[in-house]
C-alpha positions in Angstrom: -17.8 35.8 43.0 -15.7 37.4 45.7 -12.0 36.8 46.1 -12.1 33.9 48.6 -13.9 32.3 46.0 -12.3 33.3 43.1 -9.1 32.1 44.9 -10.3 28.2 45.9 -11.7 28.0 42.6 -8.0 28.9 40.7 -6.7 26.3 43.0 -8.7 23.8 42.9 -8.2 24.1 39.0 -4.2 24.4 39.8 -4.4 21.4 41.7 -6.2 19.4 39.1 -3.8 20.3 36.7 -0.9 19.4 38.8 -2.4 16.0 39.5 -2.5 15.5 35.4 0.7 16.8 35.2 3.1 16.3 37.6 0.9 13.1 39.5 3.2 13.1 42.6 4.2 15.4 45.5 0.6 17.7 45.4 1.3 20.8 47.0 -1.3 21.8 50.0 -4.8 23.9 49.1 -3.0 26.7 51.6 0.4 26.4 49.0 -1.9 27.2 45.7 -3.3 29.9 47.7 0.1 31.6 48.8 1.4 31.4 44.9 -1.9 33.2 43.7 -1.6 35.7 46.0 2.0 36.5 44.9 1.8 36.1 41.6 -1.1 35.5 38.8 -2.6 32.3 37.8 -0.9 32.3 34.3 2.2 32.7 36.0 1.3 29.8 38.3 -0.1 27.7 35.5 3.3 27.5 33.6 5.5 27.0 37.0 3.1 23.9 37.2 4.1 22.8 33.2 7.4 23.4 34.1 7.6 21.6 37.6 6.0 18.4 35.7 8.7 18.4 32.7 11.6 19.4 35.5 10.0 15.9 37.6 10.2 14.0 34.5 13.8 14.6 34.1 14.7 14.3 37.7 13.2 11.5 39.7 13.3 10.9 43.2 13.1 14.4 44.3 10.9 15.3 47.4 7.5 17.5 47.8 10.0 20.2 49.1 12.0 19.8 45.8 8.7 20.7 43.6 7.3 23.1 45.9 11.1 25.0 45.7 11.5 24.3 41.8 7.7 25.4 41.4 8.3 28.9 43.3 11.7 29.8 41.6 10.0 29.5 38.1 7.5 31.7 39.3 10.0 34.0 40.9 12.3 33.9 38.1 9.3 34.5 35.2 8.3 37.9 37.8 12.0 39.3 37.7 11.7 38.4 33.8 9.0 40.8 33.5 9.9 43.5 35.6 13.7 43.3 33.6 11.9 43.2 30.2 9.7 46.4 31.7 12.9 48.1 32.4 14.7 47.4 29.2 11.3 48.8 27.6 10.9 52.1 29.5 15.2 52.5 28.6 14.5 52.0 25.3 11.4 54.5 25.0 13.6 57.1 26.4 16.6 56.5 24.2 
């Protein structure tokens, strides 16, 4: 499978799972695909989980609203990592 396909299959499968979860405000094909190439599907995966639980708790919020809440999870959980990295490598040379 090359990465063009690789990549509309992870979105379809993001998509689907958005539709379960979140139900409302689907983000485009072309939207999935911009996330998966900035960060992995895991990462993208749990931004969706979140989104749905954050949509739960705030109604009436727009597409723009979930697309922008989506992406700062997935933003935030990447600084996590690269913190938690740094913290690792300070402690191994301690």
């Amino acid at each position: 499978m090359n990465l063009t396909q690789q990549l509309a299959e992870q979105s379809q499968q993001l998509r689907e799972l958005w539709t379960a979860l979140v139900g409302q405000h689907l983000p485009t094909e072309q939207q999935f695909r911009i996330w998966l190439s900035m960060f992995d599907a895991a990462t993208v995966k749990k931004a969706v989980e979140r989104t749905a639980i954050w949509s739960m708790k705030t109604p009436g919020k727009t597409i723009e609203d979930h697309i922008r809440y989506a992406s700062g999870v997935m933003a935030n959980s990447k600084r996590d990592a690269a913190a938690s990295f740094d913290g690792r490598k300070a402690v191994s040379r301690g």
